[in-house]
C-alpha positions in Angstrom: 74.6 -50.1 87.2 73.2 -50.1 83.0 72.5 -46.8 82.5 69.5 -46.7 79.9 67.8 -43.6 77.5 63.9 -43.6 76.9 63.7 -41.8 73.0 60.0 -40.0 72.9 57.5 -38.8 76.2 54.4 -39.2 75.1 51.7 -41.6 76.2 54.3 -44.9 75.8 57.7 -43.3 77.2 55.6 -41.4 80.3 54.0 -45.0 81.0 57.7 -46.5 80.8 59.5 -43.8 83.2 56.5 -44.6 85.7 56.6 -48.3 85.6 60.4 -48.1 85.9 60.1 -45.8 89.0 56.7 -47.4 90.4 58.8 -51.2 90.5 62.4 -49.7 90.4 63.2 -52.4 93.1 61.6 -55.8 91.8 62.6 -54.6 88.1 66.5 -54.0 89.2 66.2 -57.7 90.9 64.8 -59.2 87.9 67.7 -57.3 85.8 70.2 -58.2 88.0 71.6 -54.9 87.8 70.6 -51.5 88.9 68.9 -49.8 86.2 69.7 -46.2 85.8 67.5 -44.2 83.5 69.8 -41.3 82.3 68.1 -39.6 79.2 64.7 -39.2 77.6 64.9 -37.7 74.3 61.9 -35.4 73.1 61.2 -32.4 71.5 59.2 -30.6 74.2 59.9 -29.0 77.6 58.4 -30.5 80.4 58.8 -28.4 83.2 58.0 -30.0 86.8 57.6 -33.1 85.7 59.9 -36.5 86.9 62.3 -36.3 83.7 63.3 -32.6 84.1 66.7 -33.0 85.2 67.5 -35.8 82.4 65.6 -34.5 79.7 67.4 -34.0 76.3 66.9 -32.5 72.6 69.9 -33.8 71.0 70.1 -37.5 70.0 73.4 -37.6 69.6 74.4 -36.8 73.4 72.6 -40.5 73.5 74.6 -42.4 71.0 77.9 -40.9 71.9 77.6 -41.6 75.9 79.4 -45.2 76.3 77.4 -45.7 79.6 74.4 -46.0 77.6 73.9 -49.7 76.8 70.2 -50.2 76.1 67.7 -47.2 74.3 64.0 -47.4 74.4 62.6 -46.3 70.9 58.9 -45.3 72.0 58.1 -42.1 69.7 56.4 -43.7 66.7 56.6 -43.3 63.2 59.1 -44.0 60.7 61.1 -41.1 60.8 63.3 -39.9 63.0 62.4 -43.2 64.5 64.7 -45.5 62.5 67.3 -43.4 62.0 67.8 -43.0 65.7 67.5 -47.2 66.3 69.8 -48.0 63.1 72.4 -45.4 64.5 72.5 -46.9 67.8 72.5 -50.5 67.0 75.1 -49.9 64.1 76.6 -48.2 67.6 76.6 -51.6 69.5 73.4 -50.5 71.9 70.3 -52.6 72.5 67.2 -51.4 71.2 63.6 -52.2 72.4 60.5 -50.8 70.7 56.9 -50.4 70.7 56.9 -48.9 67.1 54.8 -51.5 64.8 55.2 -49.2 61.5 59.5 -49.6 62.3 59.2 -53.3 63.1 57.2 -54.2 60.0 58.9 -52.1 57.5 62.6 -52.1 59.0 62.6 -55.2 61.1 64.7 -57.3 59.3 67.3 -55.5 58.8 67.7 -53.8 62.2 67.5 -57.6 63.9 70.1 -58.7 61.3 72.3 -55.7 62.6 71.6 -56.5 65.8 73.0 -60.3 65.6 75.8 -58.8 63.3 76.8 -56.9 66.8 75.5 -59.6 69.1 73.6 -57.4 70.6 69.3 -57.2 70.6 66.7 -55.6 68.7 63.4 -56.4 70.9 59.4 -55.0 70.1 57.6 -57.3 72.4 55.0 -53.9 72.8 54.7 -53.6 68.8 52.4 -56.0 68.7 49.4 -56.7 71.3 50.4 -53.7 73.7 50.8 -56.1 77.3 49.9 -59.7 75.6 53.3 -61.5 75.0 53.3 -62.5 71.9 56.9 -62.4 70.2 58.9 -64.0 73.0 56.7 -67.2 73.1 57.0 -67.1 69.1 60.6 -66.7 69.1 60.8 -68.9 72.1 58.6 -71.1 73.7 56.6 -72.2 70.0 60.3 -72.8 68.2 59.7 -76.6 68.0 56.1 -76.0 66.1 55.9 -75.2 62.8 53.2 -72.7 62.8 50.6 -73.0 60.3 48.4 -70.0 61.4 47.9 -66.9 63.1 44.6 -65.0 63.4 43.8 -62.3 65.7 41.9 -59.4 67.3 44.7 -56.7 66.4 43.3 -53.7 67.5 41.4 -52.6 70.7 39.5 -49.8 69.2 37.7 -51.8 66.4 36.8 -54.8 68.6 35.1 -52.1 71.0 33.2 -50.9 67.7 31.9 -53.8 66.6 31.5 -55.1 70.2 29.2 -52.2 71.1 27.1 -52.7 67.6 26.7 -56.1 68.1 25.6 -56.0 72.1 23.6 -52.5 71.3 20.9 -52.8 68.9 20.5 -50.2 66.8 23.7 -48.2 66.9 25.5 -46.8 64.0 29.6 -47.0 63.4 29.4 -43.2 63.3 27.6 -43.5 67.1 29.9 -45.9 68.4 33.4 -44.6 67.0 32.3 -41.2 68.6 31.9 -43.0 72.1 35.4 -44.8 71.7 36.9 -40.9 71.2 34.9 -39.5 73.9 36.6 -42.8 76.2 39.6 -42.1 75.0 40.1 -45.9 72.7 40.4 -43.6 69.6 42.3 -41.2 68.8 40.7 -38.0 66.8 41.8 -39.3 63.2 40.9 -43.0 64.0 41.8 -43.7 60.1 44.4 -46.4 61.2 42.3 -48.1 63.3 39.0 -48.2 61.6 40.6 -48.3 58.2 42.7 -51.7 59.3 46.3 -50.2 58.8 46.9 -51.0 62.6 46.0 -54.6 62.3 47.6 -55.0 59.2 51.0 -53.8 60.2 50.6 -56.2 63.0 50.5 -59.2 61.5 52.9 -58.6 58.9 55.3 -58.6 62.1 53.6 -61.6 63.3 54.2 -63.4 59.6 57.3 -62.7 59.3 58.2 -64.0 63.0 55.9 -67.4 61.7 57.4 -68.0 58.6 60.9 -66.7 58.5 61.3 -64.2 55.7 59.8 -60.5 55.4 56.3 -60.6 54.9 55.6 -56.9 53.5 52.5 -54.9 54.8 52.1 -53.2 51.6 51.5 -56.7 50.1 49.0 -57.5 52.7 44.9 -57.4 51.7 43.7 -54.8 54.0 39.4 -53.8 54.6 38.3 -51.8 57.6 35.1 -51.7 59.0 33.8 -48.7 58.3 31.1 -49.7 56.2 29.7 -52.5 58.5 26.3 -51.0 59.5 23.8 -51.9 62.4 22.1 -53.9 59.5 24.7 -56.0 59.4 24.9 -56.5 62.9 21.3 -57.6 63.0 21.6 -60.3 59.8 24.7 -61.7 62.1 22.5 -61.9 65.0 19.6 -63.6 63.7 22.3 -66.3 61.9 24.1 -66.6 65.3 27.4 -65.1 64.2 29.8 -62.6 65.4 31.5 -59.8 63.2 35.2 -59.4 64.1 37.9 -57.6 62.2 40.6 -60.4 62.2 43.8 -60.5 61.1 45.3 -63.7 59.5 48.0 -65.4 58.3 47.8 -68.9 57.0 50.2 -71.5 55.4 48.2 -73.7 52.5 50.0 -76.0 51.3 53.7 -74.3 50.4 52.0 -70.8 50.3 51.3 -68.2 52.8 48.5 -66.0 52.6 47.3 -62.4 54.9 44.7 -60.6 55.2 43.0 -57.8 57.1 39.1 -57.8 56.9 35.8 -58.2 58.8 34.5 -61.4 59.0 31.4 -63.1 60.8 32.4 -66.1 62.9 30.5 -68.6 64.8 30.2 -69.3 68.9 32.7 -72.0 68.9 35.7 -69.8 67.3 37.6 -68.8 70.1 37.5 -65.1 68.8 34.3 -64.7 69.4 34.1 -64.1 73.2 36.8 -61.2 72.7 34.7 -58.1 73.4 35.2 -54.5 74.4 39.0 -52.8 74.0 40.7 -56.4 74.5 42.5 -58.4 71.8 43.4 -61.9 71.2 45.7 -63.5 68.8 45.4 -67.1 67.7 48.1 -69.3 66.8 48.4 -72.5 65.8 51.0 -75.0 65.1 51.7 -78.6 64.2 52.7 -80.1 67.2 50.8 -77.6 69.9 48.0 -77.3 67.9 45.6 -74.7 69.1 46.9 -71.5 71.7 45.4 -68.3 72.5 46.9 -64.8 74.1 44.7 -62.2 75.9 44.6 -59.2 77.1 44.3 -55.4 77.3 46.1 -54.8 73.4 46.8 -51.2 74.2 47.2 -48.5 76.6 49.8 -46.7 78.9 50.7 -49.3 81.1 49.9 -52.6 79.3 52.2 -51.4 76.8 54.9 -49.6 78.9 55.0 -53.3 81.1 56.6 -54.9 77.7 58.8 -52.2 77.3 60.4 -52.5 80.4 60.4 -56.4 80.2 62.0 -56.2 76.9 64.5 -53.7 78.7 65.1 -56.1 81.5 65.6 -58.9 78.8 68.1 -56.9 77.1 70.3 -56.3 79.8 70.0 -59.7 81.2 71.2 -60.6 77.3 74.0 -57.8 77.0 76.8 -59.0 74.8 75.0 -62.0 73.5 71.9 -61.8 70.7 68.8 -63.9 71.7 65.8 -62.3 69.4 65.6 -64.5 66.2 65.7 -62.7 63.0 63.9 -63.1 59.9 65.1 -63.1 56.3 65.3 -59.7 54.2 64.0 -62.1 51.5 61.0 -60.7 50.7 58.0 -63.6 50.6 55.5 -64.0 48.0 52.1 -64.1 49.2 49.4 -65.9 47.3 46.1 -63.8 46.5 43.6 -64.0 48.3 41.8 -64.7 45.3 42.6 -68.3 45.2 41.5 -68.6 49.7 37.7 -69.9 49.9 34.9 -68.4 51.9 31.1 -68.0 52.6 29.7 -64.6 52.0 26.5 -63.2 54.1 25.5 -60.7 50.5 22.2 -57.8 51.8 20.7 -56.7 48.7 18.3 -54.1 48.1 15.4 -55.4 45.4 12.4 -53.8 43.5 11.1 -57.9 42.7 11.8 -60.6 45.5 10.6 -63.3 43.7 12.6 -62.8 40.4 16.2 -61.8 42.9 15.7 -65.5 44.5 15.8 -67.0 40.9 18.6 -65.1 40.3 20.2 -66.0 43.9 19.7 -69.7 43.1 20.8 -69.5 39.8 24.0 -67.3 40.0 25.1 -68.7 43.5 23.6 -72.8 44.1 23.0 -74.0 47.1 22.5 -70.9 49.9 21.0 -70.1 53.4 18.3 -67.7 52.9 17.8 -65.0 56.0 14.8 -62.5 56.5 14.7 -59.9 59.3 11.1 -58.9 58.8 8.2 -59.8 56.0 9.2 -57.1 53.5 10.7 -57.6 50.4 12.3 -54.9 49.1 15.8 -56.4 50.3 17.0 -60.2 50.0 20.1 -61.4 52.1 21.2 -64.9 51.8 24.9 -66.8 52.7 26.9 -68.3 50.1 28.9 -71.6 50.5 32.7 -71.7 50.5 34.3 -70.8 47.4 37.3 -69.0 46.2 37.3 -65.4 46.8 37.6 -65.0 43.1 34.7 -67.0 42.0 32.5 -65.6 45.0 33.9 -62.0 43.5 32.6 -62.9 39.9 29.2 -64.1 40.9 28.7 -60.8 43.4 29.7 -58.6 39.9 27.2 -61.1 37.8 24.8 -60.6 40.2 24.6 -56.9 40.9 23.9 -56.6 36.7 20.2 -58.6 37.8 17.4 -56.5 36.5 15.5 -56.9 40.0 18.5 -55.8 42.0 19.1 -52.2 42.7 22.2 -52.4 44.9 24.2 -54.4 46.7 24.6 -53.1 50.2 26.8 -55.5 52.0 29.1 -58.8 51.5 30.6 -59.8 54.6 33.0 -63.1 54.4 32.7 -65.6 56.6 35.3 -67.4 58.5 
């Protein structure tokens, strides 16, 4: 019998106590051992509910009972978070986690403790909620070199956009309302809508790809706030998609990430990833091109890799299996020096004279109308570097015909 703590009862650890009680006998057979859940750590009193009898305040009643051998971390946050999951590896117990902000910020250092103690440090549910995701990268993908990773990150933003784009009409303020009435976002959605999900997601995901500690704070990062139902409508009529991805890319010796909407074509496998699902993308020398989907969030979908990752980690006790990257910090290369196409809406008090300018400041681009007026102009750009692209928007928005610029959306 492994006796086992679950630290935090909220949405996560409730959806971990009734996965492990729901398949207590297929999960023990898959463990090889009886799995005995003996604490779960919060700050609340839950009276009448299935934890009652093993419910504890005090942290340290955890770390100091030897019959504990693996924790699951599954309150969030930084704080008391990764003080709890240092202490207890530094303590010689397994940890698994579904806490992106710990893994991105922390992760190296608790997996190098971890393999100093030859035990595991897991957080196959930090990133992509049910998809598996860091076990094939630290596993089944170790003979590629991966070159790329872009995804769908985050459940509530694809449902945005996915309901704008299939709903004519509808604002971002319209749709994020629905996604909080369904329950997809949360009352302060800033994480979400702002990017900071997504972005903390692939740093994780970087990191894993390219060996050394890829930090989120380093990480360009645009939410999708201001995309409007215009926008939606220029995408349309061109044929395109607007997701917010998440990428990281190797060019050449250098390693770029970014966090930002971007308009995509039919043929990118992204594009058929609608509603709360996500999809991440990788890609690597040898395999060449694989995708993971699924349901990126929720109780369940995220309490199922909690419990594999505790299943894994007793399977593993005594011997470290999670690879660990580098505390070296990587330098990422700006984005300024990455090429794209830009879809730029423009409002305009001369048409005529903003096309000059258009064709002056920016060559060779695909003009787009939505009706017969012309007190707007909207055109795409051809690839170029972000700063060049960046210089020419500022050049542009100084025309004497052009009285705003509403939108630039980059285009993948």
């Amino acid at each position: 019998m492994i006796s086992i703590a679950v630290l935090g009862y909220g949405t996560v650890g409730s959806g971990v106590v009734e996965v492990l009680s729901k398949n207590q006998e297929s999960i023990n057979k898959k463990a090889g051992e009886e799995i005995h859940l003996k604490y779960v750590l919060d700050l609340r009193e839950f009276p009448g509910s299935p934890i009652e009898d093993i419910l504890t305040h005090d942290f340290e009643q955890i770390l100091n009972d030897d019959e504990v051998k693996v924790i699951a971390e599954v309150m969030g946050g930084i704080e008391p978070a990764y003080t709890f999951v240092k202490s207890a590896l530094v303590k010689g117990k397994s940890v698994v986690t579904s806490n992106k902000e710990l893994v991105a910020k922390h992760g190296a250092e608790l997996l190098e403790i971890a393999k100093d103690k030859n035990i595991n440090f897991m957080f196959e549910a930090s990133v992509g909620g049910g998809i598996p995701i860091i076990r094939p990268l630290n596993q089944s993908l170790t003979a590629d070199e991966i070159y790329e990773i872009t995804g769908i990150l985050n459940g509530t933003t694809n449902f945005i956009l996915s309901k704008m784009m299939s709903e004519e009409g509808l604002s971002f303020d319209t749709v994020l309302k629905e996604a909080q009435d369904k329950g997809y976002a949360e009352r302060n959605p800033e994480a979400d809508v702002e990017g900071h999900d997504a972005c903390r997601k692939i740093a994780i995901l970087a990191s894993l790809a390219f060996g050394m500690h890829v930090d989120y704070e380093d990480i360009y990062t645009e939410g999708i706030t201001n995309i409007s139902d215009k926008d939606m409508a220029y995408a349309k009529k061109l044929g395109l998609d607007i997701k917010l991805l998440a990428t990281c890319k190797k060019i050449d010796d250098k390693v770029y990430a970014m966090v930002a909407p971007m308009l995509i074509d039919n043929e990118h496998p992204l594009s058929h990833v609608h509603g709360v699902f996500n999809a991440i993308l990788v890609k690597g020398n040898v395999i060449g091109e694989v995708m993971f989907y699924g349901k990126g969030a929720g109780k369940l979908p995220t309490a199922s890799a909690v419990v594999t990752d505790i299943v894994d980690a007793i399977k593993h006790l005594g011997r470290n299996i999670m690879s660990f990257w580098s505390t070296k910090k990587m330098e990422l290369m700006s984005i300024d020096e990455v090429k794209f196409g830009y879809l730029v809406v423009a409002k305009t008090d001369f048409f005529p004279a903003s096309k000059d300018s258009v064709l002056k400041i920016f060559g060779d681009v695909n003009f787009v109308k939505l009706n017969d007026y012309e007190e707007e102009i909207a055109f795409v750009t051809t690839k170029s570097s972000e700063k060049d692209l960046q210089n020419k928007l500022r050049i542009f928005e100084r025309q004497p015909s052009i009285l705003q610029i509403e939108s630039a959306i980059r285009v993948g």
